[in-house]
N, C-alpha and C positions, 0 to 999 in steps of 0.2 A: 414749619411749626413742629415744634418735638413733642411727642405723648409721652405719658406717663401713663403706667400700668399699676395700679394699684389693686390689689387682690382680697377681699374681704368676705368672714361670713355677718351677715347681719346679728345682731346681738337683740336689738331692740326692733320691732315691727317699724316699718316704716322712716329709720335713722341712719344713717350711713357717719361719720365721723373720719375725716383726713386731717393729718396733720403729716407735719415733718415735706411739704411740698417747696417746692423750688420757688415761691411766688412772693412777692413784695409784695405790700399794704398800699391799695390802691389800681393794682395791676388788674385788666380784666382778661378773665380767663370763661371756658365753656369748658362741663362736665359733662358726659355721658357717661352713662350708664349701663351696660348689659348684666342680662345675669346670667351665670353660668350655667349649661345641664346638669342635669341632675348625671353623674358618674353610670357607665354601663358597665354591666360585670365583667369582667375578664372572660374574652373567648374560649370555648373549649375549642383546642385543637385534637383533632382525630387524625393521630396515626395509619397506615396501614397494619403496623401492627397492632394496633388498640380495637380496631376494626377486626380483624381477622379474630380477634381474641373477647370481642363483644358476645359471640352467638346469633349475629346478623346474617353471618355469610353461613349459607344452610341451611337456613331457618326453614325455607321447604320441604326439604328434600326427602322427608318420610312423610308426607302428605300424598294420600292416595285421591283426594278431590281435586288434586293437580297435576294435570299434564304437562303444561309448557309453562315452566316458571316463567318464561320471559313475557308468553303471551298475559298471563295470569298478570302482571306486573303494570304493564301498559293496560289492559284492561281497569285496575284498579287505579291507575290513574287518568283515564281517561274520567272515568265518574268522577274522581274528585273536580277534575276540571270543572266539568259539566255542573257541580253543586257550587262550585265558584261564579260561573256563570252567572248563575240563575240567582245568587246573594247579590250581584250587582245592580 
């Protein structure tokens, strides 16, 4: 069985309109239909350099409430977890 890929935006609610198909008068044929997603934005990719040039990296480091960024880090995602949890 060969498909055919027909690609359209609806114009009219509820109408779909094909022509120019491969198909004789009389022929029986089956349509399906999907509809496409809706388009996702284009990723942002994040460089190293785009990164380092953010103000990300450092962002602690004259913070005197903080001892161990790293601890400080896992801490602060440990809670998030822990508020994900508990939205479940």
């Amino acid at each position: 069985m060969e498909a055919i890929q027909v690609k359209q935006v609806i114009t009219k609610d509820g109408e779909v309109l094909l022509t120019g198909l491969p198909f004789k008068k009389g022929q029986a044929i089956e349509i399906i239909v999907f509809a496409q997603p809706a388009a996702s934005p284009p990723r942002f990719c994040l460089t190293v350099g785009r990164l380092r040039q953010s103000g990300l990296v450092g962002l602690w480091k004259d913070r005197d409430d903080i001892g161990d960024s790293s601890a400080y880090a896992r801490q602060l995602r440990e809670q998030a977890q822990q508020r994900g949890d508990r939205q479940l």
